[in-house]
N, C-alpha and C positions, 0 to 999 in steps of 0.2 A: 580556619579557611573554609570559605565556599564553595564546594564540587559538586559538578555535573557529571556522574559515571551513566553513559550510553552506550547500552546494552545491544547491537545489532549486526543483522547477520552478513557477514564479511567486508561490510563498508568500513573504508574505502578500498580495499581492494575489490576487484574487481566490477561487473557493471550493476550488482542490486543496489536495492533500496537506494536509487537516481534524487529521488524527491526529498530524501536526507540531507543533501548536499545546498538545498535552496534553506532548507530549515535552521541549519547551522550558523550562518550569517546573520543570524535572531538574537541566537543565546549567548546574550552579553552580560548577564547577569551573575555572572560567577568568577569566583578566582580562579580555578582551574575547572577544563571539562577534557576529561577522559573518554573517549570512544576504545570499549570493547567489541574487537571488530571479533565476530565467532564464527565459528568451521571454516575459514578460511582453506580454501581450494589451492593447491600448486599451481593449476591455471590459471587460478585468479592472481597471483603473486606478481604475474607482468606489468597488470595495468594496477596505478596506485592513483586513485583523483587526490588534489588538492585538497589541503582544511585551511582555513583559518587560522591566522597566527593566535598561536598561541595554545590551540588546539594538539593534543597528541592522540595517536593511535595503536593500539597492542594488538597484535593477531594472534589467535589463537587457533590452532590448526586445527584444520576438518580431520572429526577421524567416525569410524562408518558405523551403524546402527549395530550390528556384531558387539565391536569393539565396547561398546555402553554395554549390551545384554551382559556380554563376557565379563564386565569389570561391574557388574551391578552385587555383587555379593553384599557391599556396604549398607545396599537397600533394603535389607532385609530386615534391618534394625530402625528405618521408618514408620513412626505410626500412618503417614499419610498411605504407605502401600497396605494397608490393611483399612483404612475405613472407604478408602476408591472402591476394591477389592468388592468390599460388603456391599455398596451402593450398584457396583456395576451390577452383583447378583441380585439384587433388590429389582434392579428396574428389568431383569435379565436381558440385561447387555454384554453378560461375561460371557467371552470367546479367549479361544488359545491367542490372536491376533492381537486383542485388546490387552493382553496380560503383558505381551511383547511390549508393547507401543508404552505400555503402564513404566515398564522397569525400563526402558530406553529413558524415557521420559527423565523418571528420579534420577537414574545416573548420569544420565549428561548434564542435566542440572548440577548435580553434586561433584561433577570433574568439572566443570565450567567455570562455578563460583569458586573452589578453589584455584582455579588460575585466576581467574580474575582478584581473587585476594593477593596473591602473589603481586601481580603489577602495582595494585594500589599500595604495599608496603614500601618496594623499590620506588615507588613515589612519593611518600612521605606522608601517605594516610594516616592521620594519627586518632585515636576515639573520640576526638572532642571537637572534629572535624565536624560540619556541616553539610551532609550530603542529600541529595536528589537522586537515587537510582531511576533513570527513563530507560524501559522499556519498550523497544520502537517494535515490538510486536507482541500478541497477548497469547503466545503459546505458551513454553517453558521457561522462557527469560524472568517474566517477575517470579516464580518459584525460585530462581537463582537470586534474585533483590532479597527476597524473603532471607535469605540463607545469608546475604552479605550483611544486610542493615543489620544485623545484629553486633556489628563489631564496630557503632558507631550510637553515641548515646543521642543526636540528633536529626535523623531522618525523615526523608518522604520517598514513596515509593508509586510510578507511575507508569501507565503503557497506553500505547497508543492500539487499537485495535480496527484493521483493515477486513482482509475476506478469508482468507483457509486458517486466518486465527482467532476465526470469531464464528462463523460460517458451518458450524461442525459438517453439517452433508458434504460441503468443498474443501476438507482436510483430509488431508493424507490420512488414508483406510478408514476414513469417517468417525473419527473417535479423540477427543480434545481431552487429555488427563486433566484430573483436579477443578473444575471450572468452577466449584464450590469455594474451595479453598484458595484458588487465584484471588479470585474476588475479592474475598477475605484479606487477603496479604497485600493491597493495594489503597493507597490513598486517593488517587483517580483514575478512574479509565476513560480515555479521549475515543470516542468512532468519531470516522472520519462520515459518518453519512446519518441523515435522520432515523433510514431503515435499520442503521444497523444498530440504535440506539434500541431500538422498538425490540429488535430483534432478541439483544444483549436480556432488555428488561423482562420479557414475556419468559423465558426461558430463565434468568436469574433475577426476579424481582429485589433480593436484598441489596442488590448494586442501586435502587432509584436512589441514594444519598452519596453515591459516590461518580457514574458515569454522565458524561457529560458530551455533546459535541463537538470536535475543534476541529473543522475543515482541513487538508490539506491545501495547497496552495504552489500557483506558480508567480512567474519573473514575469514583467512589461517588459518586451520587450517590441512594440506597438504594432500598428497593422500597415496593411500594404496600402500605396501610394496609390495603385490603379490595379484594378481586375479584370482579368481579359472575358470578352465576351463568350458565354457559355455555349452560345452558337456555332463556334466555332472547337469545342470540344471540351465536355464533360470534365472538369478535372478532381478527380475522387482520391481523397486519401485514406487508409487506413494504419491503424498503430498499434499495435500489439505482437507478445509471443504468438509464432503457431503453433498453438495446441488446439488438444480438441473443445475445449470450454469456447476459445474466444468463435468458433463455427464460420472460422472466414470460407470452408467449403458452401455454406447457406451462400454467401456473398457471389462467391462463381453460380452457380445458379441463379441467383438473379440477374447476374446481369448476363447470362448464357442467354435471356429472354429480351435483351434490348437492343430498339435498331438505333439507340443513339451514340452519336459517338462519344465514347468515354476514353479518357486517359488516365487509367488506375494506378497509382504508387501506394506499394505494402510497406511501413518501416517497420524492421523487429526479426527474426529472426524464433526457430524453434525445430520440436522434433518433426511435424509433419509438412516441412520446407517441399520433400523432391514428392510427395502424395500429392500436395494441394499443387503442386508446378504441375503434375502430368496432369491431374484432373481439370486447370484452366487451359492448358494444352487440347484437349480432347474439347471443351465445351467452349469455349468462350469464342464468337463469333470476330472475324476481323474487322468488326469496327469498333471492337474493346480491346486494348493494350493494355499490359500489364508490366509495370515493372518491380522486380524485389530492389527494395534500396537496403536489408537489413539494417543492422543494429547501429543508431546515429544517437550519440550525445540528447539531451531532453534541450539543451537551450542551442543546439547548433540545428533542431529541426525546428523551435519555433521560428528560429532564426528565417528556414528555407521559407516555410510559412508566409513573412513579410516580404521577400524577395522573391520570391517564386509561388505566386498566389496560387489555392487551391480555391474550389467552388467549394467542396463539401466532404465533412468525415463524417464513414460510417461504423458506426462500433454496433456487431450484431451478435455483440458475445453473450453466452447462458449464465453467466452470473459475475455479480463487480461489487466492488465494496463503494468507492465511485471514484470513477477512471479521469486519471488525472490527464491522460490522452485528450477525453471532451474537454478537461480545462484549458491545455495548452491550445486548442483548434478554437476556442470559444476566443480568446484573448488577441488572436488573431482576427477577429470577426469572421470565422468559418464557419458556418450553418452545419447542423448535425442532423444524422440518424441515424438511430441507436433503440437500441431494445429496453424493455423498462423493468430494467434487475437491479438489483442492491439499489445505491443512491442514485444511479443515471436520473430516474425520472426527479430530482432534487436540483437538474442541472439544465435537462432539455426538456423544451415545453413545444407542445405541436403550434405552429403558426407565430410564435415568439421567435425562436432562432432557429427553427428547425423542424421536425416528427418525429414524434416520441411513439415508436412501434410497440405489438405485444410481448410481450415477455419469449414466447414462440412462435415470432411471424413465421409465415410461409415463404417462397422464394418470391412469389407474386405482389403477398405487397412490402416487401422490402424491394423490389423494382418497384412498384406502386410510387413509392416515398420518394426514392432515387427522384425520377421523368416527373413528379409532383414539382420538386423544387428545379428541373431543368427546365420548367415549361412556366414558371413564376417569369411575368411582364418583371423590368428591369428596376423601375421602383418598389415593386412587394419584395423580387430579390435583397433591392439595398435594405431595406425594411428588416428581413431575416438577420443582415451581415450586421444590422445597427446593433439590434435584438443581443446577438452572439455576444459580441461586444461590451453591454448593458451588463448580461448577466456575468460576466466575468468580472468584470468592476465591484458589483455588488458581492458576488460569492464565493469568487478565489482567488483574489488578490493575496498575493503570499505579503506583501508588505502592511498591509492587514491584517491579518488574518497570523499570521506569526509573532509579530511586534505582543498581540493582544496573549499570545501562548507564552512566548519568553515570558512576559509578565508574571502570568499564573506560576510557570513551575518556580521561578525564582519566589514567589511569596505564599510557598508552599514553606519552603521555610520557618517561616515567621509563627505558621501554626504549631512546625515541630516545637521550636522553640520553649514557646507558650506553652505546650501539653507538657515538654520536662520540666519546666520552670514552676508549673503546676504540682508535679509529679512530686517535684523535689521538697517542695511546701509540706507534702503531705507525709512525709517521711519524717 
């Protein structure tokens, strides 16, 4: 049998990993595909999305960073926490923090893949089985592939690698276990952005035989019929958590500076909700509205997108792996401006669909950029929304751009194959 075991964190329960959900509808190339959904939240237990027929899902319950320390004794009998250990002292990166994060690390790997061996038996996992472990992110999950493919004589093991899992400055207490040995234990690594390939390689040169690009991707679901004139009110979207990375306070200040009239909707939803509500409360002049629409489905807002046109999204956040947000606005043909971090500038191009800001605008010309495109005559505007449009056809077309991914993992395959069939010759 041919299996797809997908490795990620609590989908489909609750709202991560949204852009999972468009990717599924791909991989048609297997007998069975397994989704291990992990640390699975009590809160998250409400909402369940749909899969795929055919598709099943296992939860495995969140349990807290303690609970690994606490039950990591078994990790002591790892050679990998002893040659981290030496490297970390080597580059003198060893800290008390780092040693935590190290033995979290192994043991939740090591309690994870054994639950996950668990479901695959009750499913009828046999060694002679054909398996893909996808790893939908490049933290600790392929460390857990690592552990599993061993109990299958024909394997491939893959991850996709976004921003806090690739990103080390943007991971949780700045410190990525193993990133020597991940590598190592992996038959491909996908970034989702040019930058982050650069990134991956400059920093792990041995991956240039294994890391590759493979775009994320959204749904058509087309553009709007007619666009209300801009003259009659600015209509600004943004899409993100609030936190302090994506800096939508920079956002309130700029436009605390504008006498146009704007009609702002935020979707998303985070911790600095009632900070950033007083502080557009206090600044934001009354010819700028603001409204929170939080947390709305990825294809029920491109949806509002076609039927409730917006002029322009701005994403002014400090760091992105590349924000599938500018995809969804781009497919719309929604002109952007956005800050030019991870792969954004791979997506938005100044005077093509939009303005591609610095990496730390100031509040000045993030309004600069805003009144730049409100004040574009009505054919350079349409020009922008063609633009928007263009490049979404060409660069994140999920029917694209996924069709061509299903492929590859399914004829990942073919090389296990090949290497035991080799293997077996040689014996």
């Amino acid at each position: 049998m041919k299996r797809l075991v997908i490795l990620a964190n609590a989908f489909p329960w609750g709202n991560w990993e949204p852009f999972l959900a468009t990717e599924l509808e791909y991989l048609t190339g297997f007998d069975q595909v397994d989704i291990m959904s992990l640390s699975v939240r009590e809160d998250q237990r409400a909402n369940v999305r749909p899969l795929p027929a055919g598709m099943r899902a296992h939860a495995i319950p969140f349990r807290s960073r303690l609970f690994y320390l606490l039950g990591s004794f078994p990790v002591l009998g790892d050679a990998n926490l002893y040659r981290e250990l030496a490297d970390l002292a080597r580059r003198r990166r060893l800290s008390p923090s780092r040693v935590v994060t190290l033995f979290v690390f192994l043991s939740r790997a090591r309690h994870e893949s054994a639950q996950v061996a668990r479901f695959l038996r009750e499913a009828g996992a046999g060694p002679d089985d054909e398996v893909v472990f996808y790893s939908y992110r490049f933290a600790y999950q392929p460390h857990m592939a690592a552990r599993l493919r061993r109990r299958f004589r024909r394997t491939a093991s893959v991850a996709r690698a976004h921003r806090a899992d690739l990103y080390e400055e943007y991971s949780p207490r700045g410190y990525l276990p193993l990133r020597a040995q991940t590598v190592a234990d992996l038959d491909r690594i996908y970034l989702v952005a040019d930058h982050g390939l650069r990134y991956l390689l400059d920093r792990q040169p041995e991956a240039a035989d294994k890391a590759v690009v493979a775009r994320l991707g959204t749904t058509d679901h087309g553009v709007p019929a007619a666009v209300p004139p801009r003259r009659e009110g600015l209509r600004i979207v943004s899409c993100s958590t609030i936190v302090p990375i994506k800096r939508l306070d920079l956002l309130v200040e700029a436009l605390a500076g504008t006498e146009l009239p704007v009609q702002w909707d935020h979707f998303g939803e985070g911790e600095l909700r009632e900070q950033l509500q007083a502080q557009a409360d206090a600044e934001l002049p009354a010819n700028v509205s603001l409204t929170w629409r939080g947390f709305v489905r990825n294809a029920d807002l491109v949806e509002e997108y076609v039927h409730s046109p917006r002029h322009l999204l701005v994403n002014v956040s400090a760091s992105e792996g590349v924000p599938v947000s500018i995809m969804e606005a781009l497919s719309a043909g929604i002109p952007v401006v956005a800050t030019d971090v991870g792969g954004t500038g791979e997506l938005v191009r100044t005077g093509v669909n939009g303005v591609l800001l610095p990496a730390d605008p100031t509040p000045a010309q993030v309004r600069g950029a805003i009144e730049q495109i409100a004040g574009l005559d009505e054919d350079a505007y349409a020009d922008l929304r063609a633009g928007a449009r263009r490049t979404w056809e060409e660069r994140c077309d999920a029917r694209a751009l996924y069709t061509r991914f299903a492929a590859e993992l399914s004829g990942l395959l073919e090389g296990a194959e090949s290497r035991a069939a080799a293997q077996e010759g040689r014996a």
